[in-house]
VOTI-455541 format. One record per residue (C-alpha): residue number from 1; x, y, z. Coordinates in Angstrom, 1 decimal. Example, Ala and Ser with C-alpha at 12.3 -4.5 7.8 and 13.67 -1.06 7.14 Angstrom:
2
ATOM_1_12.3_-4.5_7.8 $
ATOM_2_13.7_-1.1_7.1 $
//
This chain:
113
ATOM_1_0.0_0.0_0.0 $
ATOM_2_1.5_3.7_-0.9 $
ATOM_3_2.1_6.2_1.6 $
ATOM_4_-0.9_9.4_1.3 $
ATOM_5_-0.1_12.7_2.3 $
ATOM_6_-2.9_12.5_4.6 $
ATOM_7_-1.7_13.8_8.5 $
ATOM_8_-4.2_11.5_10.1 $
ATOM_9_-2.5_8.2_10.0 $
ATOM_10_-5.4_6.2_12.5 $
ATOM_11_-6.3_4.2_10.0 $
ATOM_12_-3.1_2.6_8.6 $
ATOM_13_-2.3_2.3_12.0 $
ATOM_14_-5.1_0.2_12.7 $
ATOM_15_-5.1_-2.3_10.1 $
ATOM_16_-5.2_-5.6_10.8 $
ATOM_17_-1.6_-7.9_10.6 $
ATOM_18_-0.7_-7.9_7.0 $
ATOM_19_-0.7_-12.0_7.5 $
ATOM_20_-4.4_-11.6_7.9 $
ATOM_21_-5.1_-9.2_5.0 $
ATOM_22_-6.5_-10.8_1.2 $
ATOM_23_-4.1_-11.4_-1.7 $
ATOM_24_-4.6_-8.9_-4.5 $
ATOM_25_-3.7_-9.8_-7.6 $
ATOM_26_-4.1_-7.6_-10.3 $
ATOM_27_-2.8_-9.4_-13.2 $
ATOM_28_-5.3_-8.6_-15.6 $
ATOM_29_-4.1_-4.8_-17.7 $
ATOM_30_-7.9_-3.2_-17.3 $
ATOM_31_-6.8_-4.4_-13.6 $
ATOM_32_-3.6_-2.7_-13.5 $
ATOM_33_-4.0_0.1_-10.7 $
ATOM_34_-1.3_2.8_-10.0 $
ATOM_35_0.2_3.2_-7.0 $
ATOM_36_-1.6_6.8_-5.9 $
ATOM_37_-4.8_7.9_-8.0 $
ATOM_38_-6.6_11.6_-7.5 $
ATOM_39_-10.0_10.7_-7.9 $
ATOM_40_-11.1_14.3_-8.6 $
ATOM_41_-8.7_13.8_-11.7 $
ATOM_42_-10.0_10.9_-12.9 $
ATOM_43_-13.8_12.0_-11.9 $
ATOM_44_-13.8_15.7_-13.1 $
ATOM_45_-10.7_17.3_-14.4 $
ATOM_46_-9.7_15.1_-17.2 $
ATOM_47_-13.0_15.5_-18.6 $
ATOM_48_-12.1_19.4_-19.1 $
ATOM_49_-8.5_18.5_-19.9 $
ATOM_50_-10.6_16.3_-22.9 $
ATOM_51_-12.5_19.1_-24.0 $
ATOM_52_-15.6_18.2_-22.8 $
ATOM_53_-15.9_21.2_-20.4 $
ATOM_54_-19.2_22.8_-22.1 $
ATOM_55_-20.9_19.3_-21.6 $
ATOM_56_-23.7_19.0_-19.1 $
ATOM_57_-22.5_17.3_-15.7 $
ATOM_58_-25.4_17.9_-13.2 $
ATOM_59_-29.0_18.6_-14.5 $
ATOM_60_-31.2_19.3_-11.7 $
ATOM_61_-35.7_20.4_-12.2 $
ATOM_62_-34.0_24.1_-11.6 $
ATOM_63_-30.4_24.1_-13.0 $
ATOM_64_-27.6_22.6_-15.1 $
ATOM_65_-23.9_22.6_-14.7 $
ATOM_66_-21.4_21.7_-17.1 $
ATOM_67_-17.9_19.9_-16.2 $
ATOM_68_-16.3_23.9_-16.5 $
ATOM_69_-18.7_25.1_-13.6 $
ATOM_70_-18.1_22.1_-11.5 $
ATOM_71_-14.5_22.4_-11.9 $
ATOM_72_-14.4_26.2_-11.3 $
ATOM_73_-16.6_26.3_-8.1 $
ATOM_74_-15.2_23.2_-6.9 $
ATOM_75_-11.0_24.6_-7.4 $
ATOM_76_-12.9_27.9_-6.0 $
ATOM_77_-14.2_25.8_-2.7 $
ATOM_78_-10.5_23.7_-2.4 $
ATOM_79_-8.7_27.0_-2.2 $
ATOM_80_-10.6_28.6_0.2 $
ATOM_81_-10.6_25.3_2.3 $
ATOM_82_-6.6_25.8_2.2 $
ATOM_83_-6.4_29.0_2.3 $
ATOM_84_-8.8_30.6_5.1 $
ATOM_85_-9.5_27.4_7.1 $
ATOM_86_-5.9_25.6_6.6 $
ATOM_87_-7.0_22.2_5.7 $
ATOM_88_-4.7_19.8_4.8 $
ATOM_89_-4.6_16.0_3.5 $
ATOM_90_-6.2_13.6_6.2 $
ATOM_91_-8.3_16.8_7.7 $
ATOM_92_-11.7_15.2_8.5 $
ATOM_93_-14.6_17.4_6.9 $
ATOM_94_-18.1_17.1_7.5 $
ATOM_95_-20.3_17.3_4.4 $
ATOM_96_-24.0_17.9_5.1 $
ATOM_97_-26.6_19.5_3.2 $
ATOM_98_-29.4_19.2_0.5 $
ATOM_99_-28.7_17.0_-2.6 $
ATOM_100_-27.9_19.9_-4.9 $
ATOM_101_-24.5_20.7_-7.2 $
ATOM_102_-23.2_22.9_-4.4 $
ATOM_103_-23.0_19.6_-2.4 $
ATOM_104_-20.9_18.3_-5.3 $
ATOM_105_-18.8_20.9_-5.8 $
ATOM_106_-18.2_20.9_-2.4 $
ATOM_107_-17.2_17.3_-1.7 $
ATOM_108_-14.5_17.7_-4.8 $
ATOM_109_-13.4_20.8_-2.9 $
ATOM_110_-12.8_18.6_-0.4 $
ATOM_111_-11.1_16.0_-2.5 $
ATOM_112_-8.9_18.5_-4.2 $
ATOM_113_-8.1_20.2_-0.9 $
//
């Protein structure tokens, strides 16, 4: 398992003995896994990195969003998470609130904080 950046380490350290943990074999190529993986990146970002920013991500009854708001609000969201409040990988952050695309574009704040 790779080393995060996360502070809070109560997890790893937790684990059970790695005698007692499954084998995982990832032997297949669609399998193949790198050893770190941002999944803002791989969820949002390279989907504007594509080109595909204008295309609709959330559709709500009383809005739509494409991939270039989500990504805007949500960068706009990490830095002030950084910034004014001083989070930092491992920070524990409490999401709550209505099902809506700030929600979203707050929980990849988080991510990408």
């Amino acid at each position: 398992m790779a080393r995060s950046a996360h502070v809070d380490t109560f997890t790893r350290e937790n684990l059970p003995p790695r005698s007692q943990w499954p084998e995982f074999l990832f032997t297949l190529p669609e399998l193949a896994y790198p050893p770190a993986l941002n999944c803002a990146a791989e969820l949002l970002d390279r989907h504007v990195e594509a080109g595909y920013g204008d295309r609709r991500c959330i559709v709500t009854d009383s809005e739509t969003w494409t991939y270039n708001d989500l990504f805007a609000k949500s960068n706009q969201i990490a830095r002030a998470l950084v910034d004014e409040v001083g989070l930092v990988p491992g920070n524990r952050v409490l999401l709550r609130g209505p099902n809506n695309p700030w929600l979203v574009a707050s929980w990849f704040g988080v991510v990408k904080a």
